[in-house]
C-alpha positions as CSV (number, residue, x, y, z in Angstrom):
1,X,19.5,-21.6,-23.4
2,X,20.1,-19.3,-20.7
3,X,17.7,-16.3,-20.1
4,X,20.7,-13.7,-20.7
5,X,20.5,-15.1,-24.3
6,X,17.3,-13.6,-25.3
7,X,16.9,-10.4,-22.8
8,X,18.7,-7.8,-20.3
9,X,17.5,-7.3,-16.5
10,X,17.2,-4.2,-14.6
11,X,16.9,-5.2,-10.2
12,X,14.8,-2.4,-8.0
13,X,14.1,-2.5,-4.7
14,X,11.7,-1.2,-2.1
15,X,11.6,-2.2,1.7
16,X,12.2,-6.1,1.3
17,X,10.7,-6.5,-1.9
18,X,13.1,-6.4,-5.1
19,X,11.6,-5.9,-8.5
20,X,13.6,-7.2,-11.6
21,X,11.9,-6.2,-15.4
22,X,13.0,-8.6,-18.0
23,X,13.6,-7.0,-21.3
24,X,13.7,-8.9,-24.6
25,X,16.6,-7.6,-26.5
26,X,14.5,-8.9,-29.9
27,X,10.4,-8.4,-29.9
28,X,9.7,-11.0,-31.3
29,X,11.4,-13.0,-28.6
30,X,8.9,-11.4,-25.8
31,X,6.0,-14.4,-26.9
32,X,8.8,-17.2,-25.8
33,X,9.3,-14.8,-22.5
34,X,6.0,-14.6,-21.6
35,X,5.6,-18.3,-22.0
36,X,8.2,-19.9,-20.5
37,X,9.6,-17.2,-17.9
38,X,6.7,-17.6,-15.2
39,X,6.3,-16.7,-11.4
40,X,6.9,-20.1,-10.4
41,X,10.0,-20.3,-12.7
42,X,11.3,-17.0,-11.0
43,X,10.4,-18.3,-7.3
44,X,12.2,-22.0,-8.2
45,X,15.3,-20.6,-9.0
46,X,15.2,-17.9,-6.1
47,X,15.0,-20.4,-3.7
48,X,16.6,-20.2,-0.2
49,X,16.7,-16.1,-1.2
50,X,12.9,-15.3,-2.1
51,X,10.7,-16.1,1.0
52,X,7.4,-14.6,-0.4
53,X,5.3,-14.3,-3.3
54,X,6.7,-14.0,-6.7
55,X,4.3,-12.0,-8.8
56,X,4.8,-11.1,-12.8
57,X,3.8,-8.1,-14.7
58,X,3.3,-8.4,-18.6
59,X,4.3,-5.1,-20.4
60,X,4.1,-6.2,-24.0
61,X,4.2,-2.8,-25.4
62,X,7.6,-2.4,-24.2
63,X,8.7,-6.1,-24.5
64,X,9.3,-6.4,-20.8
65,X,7.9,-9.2,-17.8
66,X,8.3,-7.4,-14.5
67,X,9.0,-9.5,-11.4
68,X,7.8,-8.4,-8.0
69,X,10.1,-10.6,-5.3
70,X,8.1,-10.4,-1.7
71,X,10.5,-11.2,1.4
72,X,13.9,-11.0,-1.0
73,X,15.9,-8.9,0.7
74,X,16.7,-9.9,4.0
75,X,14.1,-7.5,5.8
76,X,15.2,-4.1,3.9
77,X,17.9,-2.1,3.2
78,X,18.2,-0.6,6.7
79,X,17.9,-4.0,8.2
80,X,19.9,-6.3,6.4
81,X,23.5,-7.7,6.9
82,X,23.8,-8.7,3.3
83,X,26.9,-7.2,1.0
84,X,24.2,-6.5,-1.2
85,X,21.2,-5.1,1.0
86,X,19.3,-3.6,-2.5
87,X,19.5,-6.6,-4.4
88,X,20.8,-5.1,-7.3
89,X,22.8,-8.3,-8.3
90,X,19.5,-10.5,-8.6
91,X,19.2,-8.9,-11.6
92,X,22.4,-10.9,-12.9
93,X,20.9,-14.0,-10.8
94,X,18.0,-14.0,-12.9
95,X,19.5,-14.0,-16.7
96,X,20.7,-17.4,-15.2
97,X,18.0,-18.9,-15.8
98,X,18.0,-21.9,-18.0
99,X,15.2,-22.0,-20.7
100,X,13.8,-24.8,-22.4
101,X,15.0,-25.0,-26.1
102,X,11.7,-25.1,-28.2
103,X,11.3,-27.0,-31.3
């Protein structure tokens, strides 16, 4: 099952770091989120494009995981050659992920 499946994705940015919350579009599909949608998940499948820390940010109350992306965007907005120097597509990267059907 792919991550776009079971929640939406929103992509900030600041400097080189991007920041992507995860929102459930069900609650009670957070629990699964929280579970199986981890840092080193995130930093596996950003691979080649993340070149520091991945860290994660649990907002239950809202049904949201919020990914902090170190070294993601090719040294900033001002600095990068990239067509996408904000990062604003990792967002769609990121509902890519494939999830583990549970029993």
């Amino acid at each position: 099952m792919l991550l776009r499946d079971l929640a939406h994705a929103r992509a900030g940015d600041k400097g080189d770091t991007s920041s992507i919350g995860v929102i459930a579009y069900r609650a009670e599909d957070y629990a699964r989120l929280e579970r199986l949608l981890t840092p080193e998940r995130v930093r596996a499948h950003f691979a080649g494009i993340v070149h520091g820390e991945v860290r994660r940010y649990a907002l239950p109350g809202i049904g949201a995981l919020n990914f902090v992306m170190e070294g993601a965007l090719g040294g900033g907005v001002t600095r990068s050659l990239a067509l996408d120097a904000h990062g604003k597509c990792l967002a769609s990267a990121m509902l890519e992920i494939e999830l583990p059907e549970e029993a």
